[in-house]
N, C-alpha and C positions, 0 to 999 in steps of 0.2 A: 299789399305785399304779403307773400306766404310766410309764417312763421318758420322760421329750423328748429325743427327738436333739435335736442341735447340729447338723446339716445336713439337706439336703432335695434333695440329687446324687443320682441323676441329673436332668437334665430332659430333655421331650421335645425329641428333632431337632426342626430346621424344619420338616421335609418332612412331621412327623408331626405339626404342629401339630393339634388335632381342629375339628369346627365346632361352631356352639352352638345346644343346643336347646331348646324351650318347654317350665319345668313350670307345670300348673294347679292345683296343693293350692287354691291363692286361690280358683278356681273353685268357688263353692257353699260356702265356709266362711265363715259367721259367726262364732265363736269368737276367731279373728286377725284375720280380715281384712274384718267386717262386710257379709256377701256378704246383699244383696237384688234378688231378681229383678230387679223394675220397674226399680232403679238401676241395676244392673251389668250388665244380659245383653245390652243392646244394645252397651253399650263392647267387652263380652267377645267380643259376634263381629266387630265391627271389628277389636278385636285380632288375632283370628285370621283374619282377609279380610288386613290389613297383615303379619302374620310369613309370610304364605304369599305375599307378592307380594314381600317381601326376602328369599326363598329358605330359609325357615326350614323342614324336613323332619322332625325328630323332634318328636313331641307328647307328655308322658310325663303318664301319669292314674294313678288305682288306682279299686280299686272302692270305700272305705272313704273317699274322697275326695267333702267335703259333710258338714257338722254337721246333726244334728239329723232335721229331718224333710226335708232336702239331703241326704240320704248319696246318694252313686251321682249327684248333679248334675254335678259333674266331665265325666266318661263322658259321660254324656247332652249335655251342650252340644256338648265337643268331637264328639259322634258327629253331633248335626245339621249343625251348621257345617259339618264336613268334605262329608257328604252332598250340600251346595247347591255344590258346586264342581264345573266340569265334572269328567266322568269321568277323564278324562289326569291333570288336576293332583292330585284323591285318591286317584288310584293309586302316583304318585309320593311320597307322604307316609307317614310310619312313625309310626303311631298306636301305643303303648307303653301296657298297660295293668299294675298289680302287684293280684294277690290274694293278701289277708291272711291271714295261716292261725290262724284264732281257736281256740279250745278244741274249738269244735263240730264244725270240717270236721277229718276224720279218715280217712285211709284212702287207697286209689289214688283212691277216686274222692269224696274231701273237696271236692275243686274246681269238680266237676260243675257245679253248679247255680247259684256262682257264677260259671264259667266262661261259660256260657251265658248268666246276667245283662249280664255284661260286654259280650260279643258282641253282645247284643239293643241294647242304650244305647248302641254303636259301631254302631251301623246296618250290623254286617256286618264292619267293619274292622279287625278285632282284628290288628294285623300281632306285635305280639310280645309274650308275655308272660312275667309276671315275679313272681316270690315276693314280697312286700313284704318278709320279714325272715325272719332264723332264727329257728328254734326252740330252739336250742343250747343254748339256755340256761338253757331250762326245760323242754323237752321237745326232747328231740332225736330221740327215735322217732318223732315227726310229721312229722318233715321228710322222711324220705327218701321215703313214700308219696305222700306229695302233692307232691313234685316228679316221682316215676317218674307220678303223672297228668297234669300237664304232660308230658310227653314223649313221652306218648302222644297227646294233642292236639295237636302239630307232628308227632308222625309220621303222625296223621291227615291235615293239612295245613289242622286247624283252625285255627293258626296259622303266621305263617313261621319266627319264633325264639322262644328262650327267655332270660332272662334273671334275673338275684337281685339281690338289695338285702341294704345290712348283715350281710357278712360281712367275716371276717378270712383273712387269707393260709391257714388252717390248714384252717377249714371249706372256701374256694374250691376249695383240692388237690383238696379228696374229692369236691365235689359234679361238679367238672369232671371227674373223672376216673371217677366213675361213669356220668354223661351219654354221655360217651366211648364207654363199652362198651355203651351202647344205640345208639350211632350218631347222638345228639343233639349239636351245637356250643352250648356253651354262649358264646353272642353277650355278654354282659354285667354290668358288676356295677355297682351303684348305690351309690354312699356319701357321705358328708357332707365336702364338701371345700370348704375356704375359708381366707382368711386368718387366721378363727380358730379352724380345725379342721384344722391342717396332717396330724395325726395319718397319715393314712394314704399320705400322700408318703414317711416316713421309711426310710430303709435299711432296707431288708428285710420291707417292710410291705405293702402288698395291695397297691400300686399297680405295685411288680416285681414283684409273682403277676402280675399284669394282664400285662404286657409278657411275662412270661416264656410264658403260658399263649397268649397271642394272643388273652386277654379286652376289648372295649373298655370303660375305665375312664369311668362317668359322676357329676358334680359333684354332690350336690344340694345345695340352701340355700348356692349360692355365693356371696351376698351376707349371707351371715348374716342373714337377715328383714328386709333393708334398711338394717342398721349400713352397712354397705363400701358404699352406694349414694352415704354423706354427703349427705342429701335434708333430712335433721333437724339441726336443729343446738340444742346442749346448753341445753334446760329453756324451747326457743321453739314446738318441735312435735312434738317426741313424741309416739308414738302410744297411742294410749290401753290399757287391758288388757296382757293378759302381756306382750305386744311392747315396750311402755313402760317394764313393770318390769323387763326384761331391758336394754334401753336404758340405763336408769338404773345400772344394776349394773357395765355394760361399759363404756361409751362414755368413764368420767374417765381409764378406764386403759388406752385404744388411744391418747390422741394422736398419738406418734409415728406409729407406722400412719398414722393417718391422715393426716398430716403429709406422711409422706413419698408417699403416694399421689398426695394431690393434688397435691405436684411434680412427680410423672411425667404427672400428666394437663395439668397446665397446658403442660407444654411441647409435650404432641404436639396441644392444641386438643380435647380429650377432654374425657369427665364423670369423675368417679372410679371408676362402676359398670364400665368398660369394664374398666381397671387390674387392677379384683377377677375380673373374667371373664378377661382375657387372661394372669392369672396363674394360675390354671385348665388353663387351656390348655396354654401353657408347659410345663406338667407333666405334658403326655399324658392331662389329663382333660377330656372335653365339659362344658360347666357349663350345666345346664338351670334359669337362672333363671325365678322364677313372673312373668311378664307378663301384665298386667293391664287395659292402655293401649294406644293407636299410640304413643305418645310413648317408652315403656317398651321396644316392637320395637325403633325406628327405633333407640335408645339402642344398646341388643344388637348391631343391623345394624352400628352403627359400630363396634364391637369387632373385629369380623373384617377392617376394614380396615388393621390395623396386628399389632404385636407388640411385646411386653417384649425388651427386651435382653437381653443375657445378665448385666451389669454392675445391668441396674433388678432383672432378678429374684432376684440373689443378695441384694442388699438387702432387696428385700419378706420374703426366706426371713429371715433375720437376724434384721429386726422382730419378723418374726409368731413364731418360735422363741423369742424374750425377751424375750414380755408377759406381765404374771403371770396372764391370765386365759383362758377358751377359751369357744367356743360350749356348750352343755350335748348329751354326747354321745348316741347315741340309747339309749336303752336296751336293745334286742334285738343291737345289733351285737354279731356275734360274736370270737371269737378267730381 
């Protein structure tokens, strides 16, 4: 079992505050988030007509993203949407797709044909792509072929960068350091960061790889599936399916957390979702919450109008450090 540090030092300088980007998992899943076309597809490009008129630039998808007879919906919305924007403004924008590296894709060229799926459902725009997870840990001789075929597709100029998901300080060395010798930057790593996933803030843990390597470090499920949002409150609106019963399991044993959030948001005229974001932040990581809504942006937008202190965030670190409970980690992450 992992140990918990008792601190979460360093944090990011000011200057190095990051900004915050759109993720869509919501987009096209049923499972969580009860995704039906006719409901959601016209909110979902308003959504994304509103985070691109408050300045919102990274988009982050995968291809595996979409339940059911929805896989690849994800992709596909964000790749029209982006499409009906003048030329300038989707050029400006960093569409982020991750492929999954199932049993079946194998080899340099495993990626091919998803790769090109991707691209075709991004209307072109594949700005940078990204492993969804290691293999390490069941297979670790798949990984390196099918990231050397990403990197042959940026040095194509199929895409502009490369990026990973769900790695640990140990794998990032290697992967970064091989990229290297092909002459590829590896731009990115994607991990699960939140108030109750501190895990990879800790001394010495991926997120100094990040800093030391000049990786930028990004958030995912910064809100914990909308705990840290405090939108629900205890056995009034829980959400129904897994969401719920994770709800149920977590939420009697964060009060503090939560407590002491919403004291920092009351003081600055904030929501709580900000707090969870700009404590993210704080810490030299982008937090790409799933936005769903305008209301949802506009929330996000206001996040970037402020910052945690140095005094609020050594507190939140405290909390989130000595709750006996955590988000459920991902499975593929590596060491």
């Amino acid at each position: 079992m992992q140990e918990r540090s008792s601190s979460l030092e360093p944090a990011a300088p000011a200057a190095a505050v990051p900004a915050i980007g759109v993720g869509t998992w919501a987009w096209g899943n049923q499972f969580l988030w009860g995704y039906q076309p006719e409901r959601h597809d016209a909110e979902l490009e308003a959504t994304f007509q509103r985070a691109v008129a408050q300045g919102f630039r990274f988009f982050d998808t995968a291809d595996s993203y979409g339940t059911g007879r929805f896989t690849g919906r994800s992709e596909t919305l964000l790749g029209r949407f982006a499409a009906a924007l003048p030329p300038g403004e989707r050029e400006a924008l960093c569409l982020a797709t991750k492929l999954a590296p199932f049993p079946w894709r194998l080899g340099r060229g495993g990626f091919g044909r998803a790769f090109d799926a991707s691209s075709e459902r991004l209307r072109g725009k594949l700005d940078r792509v990204q492993l969804h997870w290691s293999t390490a840990r069941y297979a670790p001789w798949q990984e390196g072929p099918l990231l050397d075929g990403l990197a042959d597709r940026v040095l194509a100029g199929a895409a502009t960068s490369l990026g990973v998901s769900n790695m640990g300080p140990q794998r990032l060395r290697r992967v970064h350091r091989h990229l290297a010798e092909r002459g590829v930057r590896l731009a990115s790593l994607q991990v699960q960061i939140s108030l109750l996933a501190p895990e990879a803030l800790a001394p010495g843990g991926v997120a100094d790889c990040c800093r030391e390597l000049g990786v930028e470090l990004i958030a995912y499920s910064p809100l914990a599936l909308g705990l840290l949002s405090d939108r629900h409150r205890a056995g009034e609106s829980w959400p129904v399916g897994p969401r719920g019963v994770l709800y149920r399991r977590l939420w009697p044993r964060i009060t503090p957390l939560l407590e002491a959030m919403r004291a920092v948001a009351h003081a600055r005229g904030a929501q709580v979702a900000e707090v969870a974001l700009n404590w993210c932040r704080a810490h030299g990581a982008m937090p790409i919450p799933g936005l769903r809504t305008p209301a949802q942006v506009d929330g996000a937008a206001a996040a970037l109008a402020w910052q945690l202190t140095t005094a609020e965030r050594r507190e939140l670190d405290r909390l989130a450090l000595a709750l006996p409970v955590r988000m459920p980690a991902n499975p593929f992450q590596s060491a």
